[in-house]
C-alpha positions as a Markdown table, in Angstrom:
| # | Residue | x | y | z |
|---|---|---|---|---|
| 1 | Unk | -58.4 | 71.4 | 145.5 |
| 2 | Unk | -60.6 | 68.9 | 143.8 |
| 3 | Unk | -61.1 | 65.3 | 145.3 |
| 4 | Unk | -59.2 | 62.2 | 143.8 |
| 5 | Unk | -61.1 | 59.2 | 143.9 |
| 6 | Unk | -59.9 | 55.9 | 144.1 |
| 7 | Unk | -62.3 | 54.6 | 140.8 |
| 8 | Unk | -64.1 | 56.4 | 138.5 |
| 9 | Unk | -67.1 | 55.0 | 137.0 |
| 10 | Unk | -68.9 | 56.5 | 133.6 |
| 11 | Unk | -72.3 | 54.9 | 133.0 |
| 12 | Unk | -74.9 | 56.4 | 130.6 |
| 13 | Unk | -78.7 | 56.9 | 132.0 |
| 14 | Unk | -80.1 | 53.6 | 129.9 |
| 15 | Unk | -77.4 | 51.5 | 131.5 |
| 16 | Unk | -78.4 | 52.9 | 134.9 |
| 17 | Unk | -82.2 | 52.8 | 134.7 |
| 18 | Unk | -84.6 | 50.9 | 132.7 |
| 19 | Unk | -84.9 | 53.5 | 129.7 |
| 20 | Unk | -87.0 | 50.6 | 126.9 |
| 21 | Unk | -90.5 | 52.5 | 127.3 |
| 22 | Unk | -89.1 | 55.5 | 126.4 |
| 23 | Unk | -86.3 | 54.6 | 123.5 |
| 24 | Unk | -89.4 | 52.6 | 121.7 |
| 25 | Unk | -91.2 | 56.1 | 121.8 |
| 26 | Unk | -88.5 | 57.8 | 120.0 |
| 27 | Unk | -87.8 | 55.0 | 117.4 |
| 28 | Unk | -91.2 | 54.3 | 116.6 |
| 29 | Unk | -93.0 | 57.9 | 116.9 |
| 30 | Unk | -90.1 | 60.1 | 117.1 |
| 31 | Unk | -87.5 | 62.7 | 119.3 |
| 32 | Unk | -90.9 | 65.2 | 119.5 |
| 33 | Unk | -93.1 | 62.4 | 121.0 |
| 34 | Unk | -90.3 | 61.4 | 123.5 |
| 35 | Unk | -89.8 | 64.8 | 124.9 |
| 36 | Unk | -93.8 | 64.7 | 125.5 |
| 37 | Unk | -93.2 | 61.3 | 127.1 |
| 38 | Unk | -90.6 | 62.1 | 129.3 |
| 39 | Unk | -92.1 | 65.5 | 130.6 |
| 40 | Unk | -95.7 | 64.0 | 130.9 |
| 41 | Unk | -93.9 | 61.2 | 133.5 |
| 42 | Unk | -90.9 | 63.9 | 134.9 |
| 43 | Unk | -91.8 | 62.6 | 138.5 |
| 44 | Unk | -92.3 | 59.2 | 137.6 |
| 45 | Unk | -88.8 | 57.6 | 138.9 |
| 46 | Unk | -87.4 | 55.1 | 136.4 |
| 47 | Unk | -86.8 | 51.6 | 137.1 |
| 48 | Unk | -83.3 | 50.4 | 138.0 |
| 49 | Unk | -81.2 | 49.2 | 135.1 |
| 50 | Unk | -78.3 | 46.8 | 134.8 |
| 51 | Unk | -75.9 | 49.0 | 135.8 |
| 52 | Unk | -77.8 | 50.0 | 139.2 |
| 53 | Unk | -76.9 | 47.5 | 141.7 |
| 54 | Unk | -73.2 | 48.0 | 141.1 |
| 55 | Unk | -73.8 | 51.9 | 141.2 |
| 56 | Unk | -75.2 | 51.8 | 143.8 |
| 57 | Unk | -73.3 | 49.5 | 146.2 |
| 58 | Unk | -70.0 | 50.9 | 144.8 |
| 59 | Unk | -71.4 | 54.6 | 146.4 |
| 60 | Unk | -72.1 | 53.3 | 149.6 |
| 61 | Unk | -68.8 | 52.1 | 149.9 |
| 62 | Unk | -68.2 | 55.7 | 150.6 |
| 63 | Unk | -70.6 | 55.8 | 153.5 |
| 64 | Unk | -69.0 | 52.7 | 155.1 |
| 65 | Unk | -65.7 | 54.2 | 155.0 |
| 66 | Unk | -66.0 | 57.5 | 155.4 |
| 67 | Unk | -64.5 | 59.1 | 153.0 |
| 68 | Unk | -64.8 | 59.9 | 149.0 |
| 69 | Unk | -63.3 | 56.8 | 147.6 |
| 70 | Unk | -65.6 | 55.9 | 144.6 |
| 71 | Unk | -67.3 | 58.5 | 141.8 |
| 72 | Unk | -70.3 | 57.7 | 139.7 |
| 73 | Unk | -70.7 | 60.4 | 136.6 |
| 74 | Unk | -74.0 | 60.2 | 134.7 |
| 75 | Unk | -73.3 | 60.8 | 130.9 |
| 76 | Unk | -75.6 | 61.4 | 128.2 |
| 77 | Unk | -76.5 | 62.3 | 124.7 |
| 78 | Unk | -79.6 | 63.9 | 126.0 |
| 79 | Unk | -80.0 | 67.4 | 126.0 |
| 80 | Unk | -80.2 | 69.0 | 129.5 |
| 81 | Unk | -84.2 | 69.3 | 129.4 |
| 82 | Unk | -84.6 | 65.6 | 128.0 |
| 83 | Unk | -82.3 | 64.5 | 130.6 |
| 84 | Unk | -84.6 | 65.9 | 133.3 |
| 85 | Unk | -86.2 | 62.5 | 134.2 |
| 86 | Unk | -83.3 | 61.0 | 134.6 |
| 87 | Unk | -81.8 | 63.7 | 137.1 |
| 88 | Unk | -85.2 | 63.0 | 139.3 |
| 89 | Unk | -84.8 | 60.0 | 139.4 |
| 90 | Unk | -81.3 | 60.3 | 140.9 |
| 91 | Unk | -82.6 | 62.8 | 142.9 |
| 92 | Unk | -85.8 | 59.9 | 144.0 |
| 93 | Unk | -83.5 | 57.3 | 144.9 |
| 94 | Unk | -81.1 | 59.0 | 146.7 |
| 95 | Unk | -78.2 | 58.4 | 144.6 |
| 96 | Unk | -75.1 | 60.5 | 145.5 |
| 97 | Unk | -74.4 | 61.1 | 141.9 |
| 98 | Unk | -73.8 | 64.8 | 141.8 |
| 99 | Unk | -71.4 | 65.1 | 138.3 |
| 100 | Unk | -73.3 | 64.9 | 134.9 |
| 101 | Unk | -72.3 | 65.7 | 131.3 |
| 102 | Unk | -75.1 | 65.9 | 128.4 |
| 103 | Unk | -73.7 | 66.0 | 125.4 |
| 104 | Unk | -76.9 | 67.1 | 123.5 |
| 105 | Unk | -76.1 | 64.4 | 120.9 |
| 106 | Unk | -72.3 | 64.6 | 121.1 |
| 107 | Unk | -70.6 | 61.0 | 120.9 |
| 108 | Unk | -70.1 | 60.6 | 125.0 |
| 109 | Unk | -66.9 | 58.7 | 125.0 |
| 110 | Unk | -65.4 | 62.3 | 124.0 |
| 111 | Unk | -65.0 | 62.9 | 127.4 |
| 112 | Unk | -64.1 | 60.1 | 129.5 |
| 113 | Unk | -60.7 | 60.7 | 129.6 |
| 114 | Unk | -61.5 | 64.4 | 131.4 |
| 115 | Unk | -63.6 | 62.4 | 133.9 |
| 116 | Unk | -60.9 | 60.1 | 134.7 |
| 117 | Unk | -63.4 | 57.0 | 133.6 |
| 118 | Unk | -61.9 | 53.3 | 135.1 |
| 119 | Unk | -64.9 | 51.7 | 133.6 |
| 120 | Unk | -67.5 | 52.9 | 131.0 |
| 121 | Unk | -70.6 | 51.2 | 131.4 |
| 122 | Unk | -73.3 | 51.5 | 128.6 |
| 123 | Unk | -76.4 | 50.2 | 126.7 |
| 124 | Unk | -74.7 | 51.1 | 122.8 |
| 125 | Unk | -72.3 | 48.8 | 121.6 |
| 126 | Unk | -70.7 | 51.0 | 119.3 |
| 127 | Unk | -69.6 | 53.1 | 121.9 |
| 128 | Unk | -67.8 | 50.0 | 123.9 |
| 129 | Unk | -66.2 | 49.2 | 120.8 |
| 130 | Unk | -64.8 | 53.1 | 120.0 |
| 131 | Unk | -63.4 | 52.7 | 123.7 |
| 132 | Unk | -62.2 | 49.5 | 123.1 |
| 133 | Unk | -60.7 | 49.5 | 119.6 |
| 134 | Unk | -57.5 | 50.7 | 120.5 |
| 135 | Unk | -57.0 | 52.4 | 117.2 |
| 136 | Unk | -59.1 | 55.6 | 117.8 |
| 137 | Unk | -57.5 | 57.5 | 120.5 |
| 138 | Unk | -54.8 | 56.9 | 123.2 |
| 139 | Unk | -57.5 | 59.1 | 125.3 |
| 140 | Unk | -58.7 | 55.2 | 126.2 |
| 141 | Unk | -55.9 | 53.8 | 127.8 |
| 142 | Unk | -56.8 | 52.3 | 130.3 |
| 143 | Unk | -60.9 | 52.6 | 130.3 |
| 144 | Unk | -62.5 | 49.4 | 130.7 |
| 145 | Unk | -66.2 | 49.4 | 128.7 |
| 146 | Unk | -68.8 | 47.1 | 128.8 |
| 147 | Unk | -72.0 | 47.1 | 127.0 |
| 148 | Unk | -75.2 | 46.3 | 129.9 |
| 149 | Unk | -77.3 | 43.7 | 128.6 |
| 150 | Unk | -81.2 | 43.9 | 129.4 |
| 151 | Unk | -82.3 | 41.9 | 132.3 |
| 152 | Unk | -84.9 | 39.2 | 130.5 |
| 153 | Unk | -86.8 | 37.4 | 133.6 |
| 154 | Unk | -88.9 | 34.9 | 132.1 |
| 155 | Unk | -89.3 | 32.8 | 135.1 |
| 156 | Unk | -91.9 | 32.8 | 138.4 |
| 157 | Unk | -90.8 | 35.8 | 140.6 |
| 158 | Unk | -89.4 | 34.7 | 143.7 |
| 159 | Unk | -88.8 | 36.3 | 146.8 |
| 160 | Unk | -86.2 | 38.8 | 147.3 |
| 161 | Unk | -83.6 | 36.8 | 149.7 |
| 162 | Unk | -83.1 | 34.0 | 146.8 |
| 163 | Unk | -81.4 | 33.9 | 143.4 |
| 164 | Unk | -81.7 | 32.1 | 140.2 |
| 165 | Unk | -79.0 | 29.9 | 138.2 |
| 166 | Unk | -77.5 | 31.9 | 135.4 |
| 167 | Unk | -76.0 | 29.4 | 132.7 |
| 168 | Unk | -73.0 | 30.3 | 131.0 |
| 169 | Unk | -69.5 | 29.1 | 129.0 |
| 170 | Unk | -66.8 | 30.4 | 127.8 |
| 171 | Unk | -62.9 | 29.9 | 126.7 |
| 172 | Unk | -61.2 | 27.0 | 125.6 |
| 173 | Unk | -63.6 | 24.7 | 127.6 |
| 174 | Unk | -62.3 | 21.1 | 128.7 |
| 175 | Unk | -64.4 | 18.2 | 128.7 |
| 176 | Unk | -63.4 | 16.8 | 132.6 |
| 177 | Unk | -63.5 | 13.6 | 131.8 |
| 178 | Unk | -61.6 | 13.3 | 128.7 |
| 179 | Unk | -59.2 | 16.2 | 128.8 |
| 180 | Unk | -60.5 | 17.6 | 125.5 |
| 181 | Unk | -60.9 | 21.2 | 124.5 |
| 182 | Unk | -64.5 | 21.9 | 123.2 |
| 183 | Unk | -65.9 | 25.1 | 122.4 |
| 184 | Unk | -68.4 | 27.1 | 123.7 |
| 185 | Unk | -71.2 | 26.1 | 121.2 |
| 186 | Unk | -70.1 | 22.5 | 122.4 |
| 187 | Unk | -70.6 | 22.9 | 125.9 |
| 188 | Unk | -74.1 | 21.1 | 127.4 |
| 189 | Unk | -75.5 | 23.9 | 129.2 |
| 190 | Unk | -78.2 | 21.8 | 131.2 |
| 191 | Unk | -77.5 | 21.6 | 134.6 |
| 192 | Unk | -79.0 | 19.6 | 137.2 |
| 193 | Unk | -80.6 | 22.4 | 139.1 |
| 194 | Unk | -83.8 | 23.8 | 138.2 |
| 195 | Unk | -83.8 | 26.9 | 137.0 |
| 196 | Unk | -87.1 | 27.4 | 137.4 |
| 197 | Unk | -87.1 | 26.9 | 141.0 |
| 198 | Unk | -86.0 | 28.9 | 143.4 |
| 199 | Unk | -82.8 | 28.3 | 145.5 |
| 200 | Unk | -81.1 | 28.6 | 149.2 |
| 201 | Unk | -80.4 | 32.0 | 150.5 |
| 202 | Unk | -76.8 | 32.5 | 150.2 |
| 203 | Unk | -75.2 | 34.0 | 153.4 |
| 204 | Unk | -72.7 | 37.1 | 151.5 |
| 205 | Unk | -72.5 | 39.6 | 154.1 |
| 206 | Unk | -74.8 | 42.5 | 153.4 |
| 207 | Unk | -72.9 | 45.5 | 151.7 |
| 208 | Unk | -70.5 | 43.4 | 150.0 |
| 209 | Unk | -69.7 | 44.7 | 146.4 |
| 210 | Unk | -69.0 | 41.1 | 144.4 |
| 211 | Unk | -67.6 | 41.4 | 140.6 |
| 212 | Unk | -67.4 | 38.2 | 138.7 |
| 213 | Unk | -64.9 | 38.4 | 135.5 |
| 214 | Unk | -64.1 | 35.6 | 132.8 |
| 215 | Unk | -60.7 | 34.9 | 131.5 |
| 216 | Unk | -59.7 | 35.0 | 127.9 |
| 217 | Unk | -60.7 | 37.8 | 126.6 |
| 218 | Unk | -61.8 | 40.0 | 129.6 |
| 219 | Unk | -59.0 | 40.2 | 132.0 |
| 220 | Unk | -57.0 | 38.7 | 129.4 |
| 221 | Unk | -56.1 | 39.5 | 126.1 |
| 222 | Unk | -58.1 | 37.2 | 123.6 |
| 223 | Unk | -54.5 | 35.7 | 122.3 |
| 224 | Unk | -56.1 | 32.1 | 123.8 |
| 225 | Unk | -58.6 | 32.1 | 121.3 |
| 226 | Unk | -56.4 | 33.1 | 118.7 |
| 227 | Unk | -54.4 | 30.4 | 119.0 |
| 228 | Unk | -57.0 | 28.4 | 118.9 |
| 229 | Unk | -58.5 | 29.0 | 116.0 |
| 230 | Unk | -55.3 | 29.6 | 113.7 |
| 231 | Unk | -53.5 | 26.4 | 115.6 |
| 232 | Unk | -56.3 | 24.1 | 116.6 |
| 233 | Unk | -56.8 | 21.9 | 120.0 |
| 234 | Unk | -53.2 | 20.5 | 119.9 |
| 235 | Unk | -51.7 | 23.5 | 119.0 |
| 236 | Unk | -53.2 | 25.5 | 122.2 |
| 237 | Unk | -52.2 | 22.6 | 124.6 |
| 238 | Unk | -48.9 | 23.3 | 123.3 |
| 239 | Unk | -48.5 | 27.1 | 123.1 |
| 240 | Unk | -49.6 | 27.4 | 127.2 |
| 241 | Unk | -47.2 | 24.8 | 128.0 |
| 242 | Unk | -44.6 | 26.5 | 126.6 |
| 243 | Unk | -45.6 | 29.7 | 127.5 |
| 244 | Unk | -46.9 | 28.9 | 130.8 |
| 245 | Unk | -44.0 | 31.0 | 132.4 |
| 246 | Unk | -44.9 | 33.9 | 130.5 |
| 247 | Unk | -48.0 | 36.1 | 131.5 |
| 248 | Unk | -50.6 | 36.5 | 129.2 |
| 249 | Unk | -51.2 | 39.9 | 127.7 |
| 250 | Unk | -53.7 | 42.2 | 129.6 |
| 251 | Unk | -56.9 | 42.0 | 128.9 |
| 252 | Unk | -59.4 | 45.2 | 128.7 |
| 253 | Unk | -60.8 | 44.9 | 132.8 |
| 254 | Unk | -57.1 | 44.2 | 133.9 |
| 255 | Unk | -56.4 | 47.7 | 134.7 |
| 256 | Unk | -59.8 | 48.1 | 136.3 |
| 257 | Unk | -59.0 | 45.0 | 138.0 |
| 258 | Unk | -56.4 | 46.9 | 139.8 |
| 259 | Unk | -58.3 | 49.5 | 140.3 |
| 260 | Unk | -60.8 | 47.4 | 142.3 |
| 261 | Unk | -57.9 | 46.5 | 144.1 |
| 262 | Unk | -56.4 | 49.8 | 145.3 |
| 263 | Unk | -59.8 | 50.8 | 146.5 |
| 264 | Unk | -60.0 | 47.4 | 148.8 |
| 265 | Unk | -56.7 | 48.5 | 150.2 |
| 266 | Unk | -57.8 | 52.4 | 150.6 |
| 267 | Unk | -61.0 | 50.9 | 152.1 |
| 268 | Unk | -58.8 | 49.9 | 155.3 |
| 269 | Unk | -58.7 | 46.5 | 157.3 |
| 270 | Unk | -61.5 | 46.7 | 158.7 |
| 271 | Unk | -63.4 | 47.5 | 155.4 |
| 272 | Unk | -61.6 | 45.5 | 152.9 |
| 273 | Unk | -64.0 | 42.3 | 152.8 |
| 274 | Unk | -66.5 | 44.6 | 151.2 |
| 275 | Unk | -65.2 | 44.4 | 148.1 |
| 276 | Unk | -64.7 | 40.5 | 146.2 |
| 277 | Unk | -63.6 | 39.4 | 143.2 |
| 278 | Unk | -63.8 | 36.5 | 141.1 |
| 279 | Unk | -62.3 | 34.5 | 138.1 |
| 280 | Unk | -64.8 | 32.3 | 136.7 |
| 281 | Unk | -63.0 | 30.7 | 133.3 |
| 282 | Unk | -63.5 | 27.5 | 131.5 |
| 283 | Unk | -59.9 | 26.9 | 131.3 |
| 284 | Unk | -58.3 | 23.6 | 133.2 |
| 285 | Unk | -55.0 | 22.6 | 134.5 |
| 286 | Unk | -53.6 | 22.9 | 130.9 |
| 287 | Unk | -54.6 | 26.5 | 131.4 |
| 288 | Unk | -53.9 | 27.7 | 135.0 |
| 289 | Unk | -50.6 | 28.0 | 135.6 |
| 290 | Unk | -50.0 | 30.1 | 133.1 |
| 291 | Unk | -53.0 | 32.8 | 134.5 |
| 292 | Unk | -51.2 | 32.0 | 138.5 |
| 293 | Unk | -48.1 | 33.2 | 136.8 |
| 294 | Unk | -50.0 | 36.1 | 135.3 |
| 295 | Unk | -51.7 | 37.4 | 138.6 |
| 296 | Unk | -49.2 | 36.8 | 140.2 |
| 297 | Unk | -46.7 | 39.2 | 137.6 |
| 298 | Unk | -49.5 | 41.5 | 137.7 |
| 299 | Unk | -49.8 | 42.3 | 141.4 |
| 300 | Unk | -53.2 | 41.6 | 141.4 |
| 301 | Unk | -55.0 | 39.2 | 144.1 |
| 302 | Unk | -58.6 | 37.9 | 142.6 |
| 303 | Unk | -60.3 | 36.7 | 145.7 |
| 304 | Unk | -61.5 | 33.6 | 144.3 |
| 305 | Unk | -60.2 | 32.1 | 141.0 |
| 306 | Unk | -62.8 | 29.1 | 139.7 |
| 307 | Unk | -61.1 | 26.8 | 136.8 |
| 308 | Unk | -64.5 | 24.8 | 135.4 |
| 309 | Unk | -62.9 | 23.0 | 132.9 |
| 310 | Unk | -65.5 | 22.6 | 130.4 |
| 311 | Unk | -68.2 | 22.9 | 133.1 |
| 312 | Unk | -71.3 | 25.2 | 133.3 |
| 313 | Unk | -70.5 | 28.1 | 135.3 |
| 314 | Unk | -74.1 | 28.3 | 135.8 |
| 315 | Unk | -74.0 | 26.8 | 139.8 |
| 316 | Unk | -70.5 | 29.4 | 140.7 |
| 317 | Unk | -72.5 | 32.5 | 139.3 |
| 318 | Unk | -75.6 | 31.4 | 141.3 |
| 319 | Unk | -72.9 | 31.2 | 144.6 |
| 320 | Unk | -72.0 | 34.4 | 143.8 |
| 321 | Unk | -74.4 | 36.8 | 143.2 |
| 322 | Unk | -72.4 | 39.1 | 141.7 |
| 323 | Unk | -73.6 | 42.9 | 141.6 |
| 324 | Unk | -72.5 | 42.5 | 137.8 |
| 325 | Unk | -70.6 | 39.5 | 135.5 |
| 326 | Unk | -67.9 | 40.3 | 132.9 |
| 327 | Unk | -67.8 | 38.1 | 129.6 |
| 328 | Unk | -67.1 | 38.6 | 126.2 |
| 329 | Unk | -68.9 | 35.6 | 124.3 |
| 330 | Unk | -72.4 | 37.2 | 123.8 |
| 331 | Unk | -74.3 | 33.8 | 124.1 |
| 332 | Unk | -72.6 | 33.2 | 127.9 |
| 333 | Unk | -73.9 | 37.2 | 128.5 |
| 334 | Unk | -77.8 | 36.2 | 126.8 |
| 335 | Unk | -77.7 | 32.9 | 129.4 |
| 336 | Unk | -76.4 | 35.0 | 132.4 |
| 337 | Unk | -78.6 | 38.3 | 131.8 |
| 338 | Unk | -82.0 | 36.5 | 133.0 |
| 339 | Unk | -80.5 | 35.8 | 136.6 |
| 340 | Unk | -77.8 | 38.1 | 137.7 |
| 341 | Unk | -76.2 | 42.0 | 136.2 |
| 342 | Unk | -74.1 | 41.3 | 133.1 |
| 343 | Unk | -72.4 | 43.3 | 130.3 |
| 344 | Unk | -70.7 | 42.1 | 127.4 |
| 345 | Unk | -66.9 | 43.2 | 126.6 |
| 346 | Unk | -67.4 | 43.5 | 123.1 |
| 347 | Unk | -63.5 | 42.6 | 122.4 |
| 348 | Unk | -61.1 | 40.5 | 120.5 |
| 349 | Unk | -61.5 | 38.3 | 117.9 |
| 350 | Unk | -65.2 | 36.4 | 119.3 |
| 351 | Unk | -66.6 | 40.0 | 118.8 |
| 352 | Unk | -65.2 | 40.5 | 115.4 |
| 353 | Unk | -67.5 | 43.6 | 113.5 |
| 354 | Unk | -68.8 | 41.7 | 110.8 |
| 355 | Unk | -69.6 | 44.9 | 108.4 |
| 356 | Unk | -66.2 | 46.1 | 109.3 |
| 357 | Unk | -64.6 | 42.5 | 108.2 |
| 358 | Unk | -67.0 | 42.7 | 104.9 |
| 359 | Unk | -65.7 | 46.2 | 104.1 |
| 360 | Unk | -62.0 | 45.3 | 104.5 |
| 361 | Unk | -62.4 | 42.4 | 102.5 |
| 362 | Unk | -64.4 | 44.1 | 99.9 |
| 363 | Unk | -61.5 | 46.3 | 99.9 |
| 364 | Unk | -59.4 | 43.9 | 99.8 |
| 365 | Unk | -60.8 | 42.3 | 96.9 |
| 366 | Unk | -61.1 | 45.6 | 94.7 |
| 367 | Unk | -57.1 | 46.4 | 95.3 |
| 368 | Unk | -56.6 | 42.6 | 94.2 |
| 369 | Unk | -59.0 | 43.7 | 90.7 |
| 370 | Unk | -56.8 | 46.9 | 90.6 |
| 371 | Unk | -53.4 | 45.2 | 90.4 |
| 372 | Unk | -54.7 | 43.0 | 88.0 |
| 373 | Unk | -55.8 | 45.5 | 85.5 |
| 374 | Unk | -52.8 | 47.5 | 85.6 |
């Protein structure tokens, strides 16, 4: 009888190792010259990727508990003799990542729902936004995606036991002092820290697997931000006071969420503190209830739950050192990516396709010239 696992995660070989030297090949000199590159430096282990710290900390859960809780599957459009490299350098670092599909060109997301997926990580956007669409199959229920965002350290390395600040905003964002809604592009992203310099050591227990998520838009569904921009400031304030006894509809990491959760509990007592989670949101009082209410509906315990109001979260991502940090607004993801793991949740209406919106309203605009002219 096959194992069950408690999560399943999908990750494609550029979102778990550093793949740019090699992509670069292929775009600028071609698929030939890549296959010469990658079998001229076969026993050259690749460097770790975004998604690599939360692989691997997510497999050693296993170890600790002693038992199969967690799967990793490697997926790829690679062929199987291109994806050589990439199986060695499993193999080098020891990852216990023994399932593997290679599509040989074949659109990946085709077969997460036979793996089971809880969370498709990725380095192609389009592919986070087939998964999260919702209009291409029911076969996605369910599967949180995220597209990895390239780590961009252009600051002093620093040694290994301290971290940097990440800056980052998000949500409806409340100005502390006044009580006024602002928007992301509003918020003053200085913070009084340097970022240049490093900080503290931070005293997580080793082995811990932390997962930071934002709000609107990632654990929640991006009806906030609707409001918002079809209703204006007042007309939020008053839609979550009137709704604040009603939970907010699920967002596209809610059901991986609770995933996260059931593998805490399966990870017994003793266990259960290596695995933390985090709500880091922009929201303020005006906002809270309603997402207390909606945990709380939900089932689902977030381990810490930080409401900023309007502030950086810059200073709560540098506490916690996540081993990755979900957001949908791609200029919190560009800020964050320099200093700690993140991927973007291309979702909702801040992630709007823009050739997609120009085609329907070409559309649009043709059936408008057709009515006219008949």
């Amino acid at each position: 009888m096959p194992p069950t696992f408690e999560l399943v995660v999908c990750i494609t070989s550029s979102a778990l190792f550093d793949c740019t030297e090699s992509r670069e090949i292929w775009k600028r000199d071609g698929f030939e010259a890549y296959k010469e590159h990658q079998c001229a430096n076969l026993m050259v282990p690749l460097q770790p990727g975004v998604g690599y710290p939360l692989v691997r900390s997510l497999l050693a859960l296993n170890e600790a508990a002693k038992k199969q809780l967690v799967e990793v599957v490697l997926i790829s459009r690679k062929d199987s003799d291109s994806g050589e490299r990439v199986r060695q350098s499993i193999y080098h670092d020891k990852l216990p990542i023994t399932r593997m599909s290679f599509t040989g060109g074949t659109d990946v997301t085709k077969y997460l729902s036979a793996w089971k997926c809880d969370l498709f990580l990725t380095a192609d956007e389009d592919q986070v936004r087939t998964v999260l669409s919702g209009t291409t199959s029911e076969a996605f229920t369910g599967i949180a995606a995220a597209l990895v965002c390239s780590i961009v350290n252009t600051t002093p390395s620093i040694p290994s036991n301290t971290m940097l600040v990440p800056e980052s905003s998000h949500d409806h964002q409340s100005n502390s002092n006044t009580g006024m809604m602002i928007l992301p592009s509003e918020v003053n992203t200085s913070t009084n820290s340097d970022l240049s310099a490093p900080l503290a050591s931070l005293s997580w227990p080793e082995g811990q697997v932390r997962i930071a998520f934002d709000g609107d838009g990632v654990l929640f569904s991006d009806q906030a931000e609707r409001v918002f921009k079809t209703e204006g400031l007042e007309g939020f304030f008053e839609f979550e006071r009137k709704h604040g006894h009603i939970a907010l509809p699920k967002g596209p990491m809610q059901a991986f969420a609770l995933k996260l959760q059931k593998l805490r509990q399966s990870l017994g007592e003793n266990h259960k503190w290596r695995v933390r989670t985090f709500l880091v949101t922009a929201r303020n009082d005006v906002g809270n209830i309603r997402v207390f209410h909606t945990l709380k509906e939900w089932g689902l315990e977030i381990d810490e739950t930080h409401f900023l109001g309007g502030l950086d979260k810059t200073p709560f991502l540098q506490s916690i050192n996540p081993a990755i940090f979900f957001d949908d607004s791609r200029e919190n993801i560009d800020r964050a990516k320099t200093y700690v793991p993140s991927a973007q949740v291309v979702y909702g209406i801040n992630n709007i396709d823009t050739n997609i919106l120009i085609r329907s309203i070409s559309i649009e605009g043709k059936n408008v010239q057709n009515e006219h002219s008949t």
